[in-house]
C-alpha positions, 0 to 999 in steps of 0.5 A: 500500500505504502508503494502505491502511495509513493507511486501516485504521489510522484507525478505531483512531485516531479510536475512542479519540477518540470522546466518551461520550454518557451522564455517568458514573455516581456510584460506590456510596461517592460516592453514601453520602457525606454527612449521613443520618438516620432520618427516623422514630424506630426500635426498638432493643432492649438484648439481654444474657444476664444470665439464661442465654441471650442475649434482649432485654429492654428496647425504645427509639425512637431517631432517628440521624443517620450522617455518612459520608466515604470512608476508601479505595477501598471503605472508609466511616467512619460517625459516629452521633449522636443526635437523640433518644431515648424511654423505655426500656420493659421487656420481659424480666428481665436478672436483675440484670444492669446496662444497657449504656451506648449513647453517642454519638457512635458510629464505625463502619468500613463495607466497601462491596460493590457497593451494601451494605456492612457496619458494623464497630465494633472489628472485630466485625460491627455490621450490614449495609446496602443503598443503593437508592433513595437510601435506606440499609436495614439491620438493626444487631446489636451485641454484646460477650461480656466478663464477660457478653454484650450489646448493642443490635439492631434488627428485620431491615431497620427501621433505614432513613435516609434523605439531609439536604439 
């Protein structure tokens, strides 16, 4: 009875022992930390409501680089530079209204949901992004209402970097 016993236990014992055949997949965050960039420059617009209603109403090409390290278990801190930027071109009235400054560096507190993850600024919504394909895919819409409305967006999915070696 007793060698029965052992006999039975033994594939218990000796599964747990067993090696993995395959390597552990990177987690979503290992994979997004590091330096990134846009590797074309990318339009951004400056969206105000100085005339009434919230529009956009001057256009700008930038390129960016993101350096993202891990804060916690689903937690990235993005910091932004500027590489470089184009000249602003018109494209509506903000009736008077004066141009909100975009500085850099810029930071940023992702929260990483399967493989995207959304981009807040001061607790407000900045964007939301999709790692695939070793690329980062997302679109940015940025706004505060203090004694007027505005902020800066990009068209739905052209804000795309991609890894610096």
């Amino acid at each position: 009875m007793k060698k029965l016993i052992f006999i039975s236990l033994l594939p218990i014992i000796f599964w747990n022992c067993k090696k993995s055949s395959s390597p552990a997949q990177p987690t979503v965050i290992q994979q997004l930390v590091g330096n990134w960039t846009t590797p074309n420059p990318v339009t951004f617009y400056y969206n105000s409501n100085g005339c009434g209603t919230y529009a956009s109403y001057s256009s700008f090409q930038m390129k960016v680089n993101w350096q993202i390290t891990e804060i916690a278990e689903n937690e990235i801190s993005i910091t932004w530079t500027l590489v470089s930027a184009g000249t602003l071109t018109l494209i509506g009235s903000n009736c008077g209204a004066p141009t909100p400054l975009l500085t850099f560096p810029q930071n940023f507190v992702g929260i990483v949901t399967g493989n995207a993850f959304s981009m807040d600024q001061n607790q407000t919504l900045q964007g939301v992004f999709n790692l695939s394909n070793n690329m980062i895919t997302g679109t940015m819409n940025e706004g505060e209402c203090q004694l007027y409305c505005n902020g800066y967006s990009t068209d739905k999915n052209a804000l795309i970097l991609t890894r610096v070696n």
